[in-house]
N, C-alpha and C positions, 0 to 999 in steps of 0.2 A: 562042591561037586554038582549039584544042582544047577548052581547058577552057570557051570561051564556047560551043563547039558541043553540050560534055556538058547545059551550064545549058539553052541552047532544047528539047534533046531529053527533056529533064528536066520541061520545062515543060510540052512538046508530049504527053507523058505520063500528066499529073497532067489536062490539058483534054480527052485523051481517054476517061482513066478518069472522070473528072467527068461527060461525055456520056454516056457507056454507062451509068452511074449515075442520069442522069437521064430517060434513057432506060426504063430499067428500072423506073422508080417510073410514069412514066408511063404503060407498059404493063402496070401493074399500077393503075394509075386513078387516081393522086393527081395534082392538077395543080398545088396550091399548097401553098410553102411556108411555114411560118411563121417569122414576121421575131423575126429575133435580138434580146435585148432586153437592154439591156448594164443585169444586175439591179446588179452596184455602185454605180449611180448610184439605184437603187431602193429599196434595203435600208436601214432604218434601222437607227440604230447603235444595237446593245445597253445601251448606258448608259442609251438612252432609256424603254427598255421596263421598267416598275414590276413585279418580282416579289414575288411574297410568301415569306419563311423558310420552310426546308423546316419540317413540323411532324412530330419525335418522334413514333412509333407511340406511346409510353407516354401524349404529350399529345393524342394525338388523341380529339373528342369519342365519347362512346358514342353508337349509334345507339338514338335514343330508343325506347320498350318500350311499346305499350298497353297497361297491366292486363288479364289476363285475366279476362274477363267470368264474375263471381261465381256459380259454379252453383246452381239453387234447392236447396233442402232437399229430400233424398226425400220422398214422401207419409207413410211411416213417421216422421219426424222433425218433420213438420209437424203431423200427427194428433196425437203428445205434445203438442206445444206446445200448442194447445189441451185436450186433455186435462187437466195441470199446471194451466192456468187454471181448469177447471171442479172440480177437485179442491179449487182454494182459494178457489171463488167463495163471495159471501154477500149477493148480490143479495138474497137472499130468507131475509131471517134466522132466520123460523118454520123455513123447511123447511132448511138449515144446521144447524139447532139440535136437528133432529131425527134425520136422515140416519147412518147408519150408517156412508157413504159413497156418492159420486157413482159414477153408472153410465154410461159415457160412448157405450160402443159397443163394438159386436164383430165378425170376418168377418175376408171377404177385401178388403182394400183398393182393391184394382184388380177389385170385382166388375163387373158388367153391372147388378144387381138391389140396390136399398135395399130393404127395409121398414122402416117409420117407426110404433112404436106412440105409444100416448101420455106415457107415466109408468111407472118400475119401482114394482114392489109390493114385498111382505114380500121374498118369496127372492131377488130381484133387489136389493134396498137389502142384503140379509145377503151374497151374492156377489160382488156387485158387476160381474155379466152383464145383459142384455135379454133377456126372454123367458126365466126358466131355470125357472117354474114349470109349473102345468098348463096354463097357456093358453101357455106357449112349447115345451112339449112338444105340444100341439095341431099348432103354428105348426108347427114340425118334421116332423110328418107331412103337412102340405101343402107344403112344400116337396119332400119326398121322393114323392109322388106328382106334381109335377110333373117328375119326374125328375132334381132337383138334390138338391145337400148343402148344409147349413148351412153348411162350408167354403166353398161356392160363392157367398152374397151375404155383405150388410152387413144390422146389424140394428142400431136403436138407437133412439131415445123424442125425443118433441119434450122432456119435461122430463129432465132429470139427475138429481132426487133424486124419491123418494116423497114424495107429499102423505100426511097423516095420513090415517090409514082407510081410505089407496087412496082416496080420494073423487077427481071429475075437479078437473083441474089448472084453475088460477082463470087470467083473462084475464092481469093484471098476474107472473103467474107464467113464463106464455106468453113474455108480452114479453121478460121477464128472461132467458128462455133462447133465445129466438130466436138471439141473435148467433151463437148457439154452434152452432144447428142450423144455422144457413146457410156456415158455415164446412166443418163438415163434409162438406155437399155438396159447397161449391164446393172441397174437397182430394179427398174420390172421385170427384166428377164421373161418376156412374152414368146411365147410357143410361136406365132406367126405378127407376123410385118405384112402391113399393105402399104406400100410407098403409091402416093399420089399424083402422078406428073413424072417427066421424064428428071426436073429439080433433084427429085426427092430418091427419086431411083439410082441416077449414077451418083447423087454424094455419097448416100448407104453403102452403094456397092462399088463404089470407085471403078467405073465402067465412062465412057464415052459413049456407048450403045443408045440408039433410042428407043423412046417407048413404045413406040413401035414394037421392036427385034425383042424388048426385054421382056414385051407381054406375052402371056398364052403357057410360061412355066416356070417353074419354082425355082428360086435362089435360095444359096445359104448367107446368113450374117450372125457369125457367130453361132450359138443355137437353135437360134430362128429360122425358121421355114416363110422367103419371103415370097410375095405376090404383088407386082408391079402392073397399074391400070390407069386409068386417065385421070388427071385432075378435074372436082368437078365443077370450075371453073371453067374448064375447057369446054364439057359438056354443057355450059350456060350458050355459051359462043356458037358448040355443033353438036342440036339434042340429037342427030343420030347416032352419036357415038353412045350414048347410055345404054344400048344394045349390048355395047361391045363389054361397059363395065355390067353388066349383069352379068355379060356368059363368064366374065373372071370373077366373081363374086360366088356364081351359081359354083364355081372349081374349089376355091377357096372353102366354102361352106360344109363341099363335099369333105376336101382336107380335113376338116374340122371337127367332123361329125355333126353339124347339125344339119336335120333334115327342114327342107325349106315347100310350103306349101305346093 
């Protein structure tokens, strides 16, 4: 008798702590429970479920690698390589045959400013420079009176090698050298051009005009902002005209932004 009265009182304990329990959730807001879900009757059996071998770190694959994208050649590296070509070229086998050596170009690579003459003469086939006679010692004092250094552009010839007698460079000569001139724009890629002579003007710009008609305003070649003016060779022949290459110097400079004393 006892121990049946422990068992109700046992019971009557467990339904009151159950109450206050449900009580409690209540008064804390929950009204529903969720229904018990007897998952052993839900769980599939492990035998069924396909795994795959663990995989060995050692056999695991590598995670695949893009090539790193091949960086171009410096300008310096690119400039030889054409260089190296014009050194062994023989497009033109008179003047090849004549050449003391090709004259390819000179400066600062990463200038702002080309000048473009037409052809090396004696002391430029004998150095192996652009401009290093009296008419590029000329040239030298108009760049320094525009307030730059030699250091500061690029200088170089629509042809590579001297024509015989300095005489002008023939169409078919032009042609043969072109590849090489447009190459080396398109590796310095210079904001302005000053072509030197009427030579160097209608090769750049594939014009018949002269220099005359082509001075006094701006062409384009390519990117470049050009500026066509006298050779100053010619200016050795008629010092009046160095007038004329100042006032396009004095235009050019404006272009340029530099302010000139």
């Amino acid at each position: 008798m006892a121990s049946q009265q422990e068992s109700d009182d046992h019971r009557a304990l467990s339904r009151r702590a159950l109450r206050q329990k449900l009580e409690g959730l209540q008064g804390a807001g929950v009204t529903h429970l969720p229904k018990r879900q007897n998952t052993s009757a839900q769980r599939m059996p492990t035998a069924d479920v396909p795994t795959a071998p663990p995989v060995k770190s050692a056999e695991a694959a590598p995670i695949p690698r893009h090539p790193a994208a091949a960086r171009p050649p410096s300008q310096l590296v690119q400039l030889d390589l054409v260089r190296h070509e014009v050194t062994a070229c023989v497009k033109c086998p008179h003047l090849a045959a004549a050449r003391t050596q090709t004259v390819f170009g000179a400066g600062n690579p990463r200038a702002r400013l080309c000048f473009i003459g037409e052809a090396p003469g004696a002391d430029e086939d004998r150095l192996g420079e652009p401009f290093v006679g009296r008419a590029g010692q000329l040239l030298d004092k108009v760049i320094e009176a525009c307030t730059l250094k030699r250091g500061d552009v690029y200088v170089l010839n629509v042809l590579k090698c001297r024509p015989p007698e300095n005489r002008p460079p023939r169409p078919d000569e032009i042609a043969n050298c072109r590849g090489y001139l447009e190459r080396q724009l398109a590796i310095l890629q210079p904001e302005y051009i000053c072509c030197l002579g009427a030579t160097a003007a209608q090769a750049l710009l594939n014009t018949d005009e002269s220099i005359g008609k082509l001075r006094g305003r701006f062409h384009k070649f390519d990117r470049a902002t050009v500026l066509c003016t006298y050779h100053p060779s010619y200016l050795l022949r008629v010092p009046s005209a160095k007038r004329d290459v100042w006032e396009d110097m004095k235009v050019l400079m404006r272009a340029m932004g530099v302010e000139l004393a």
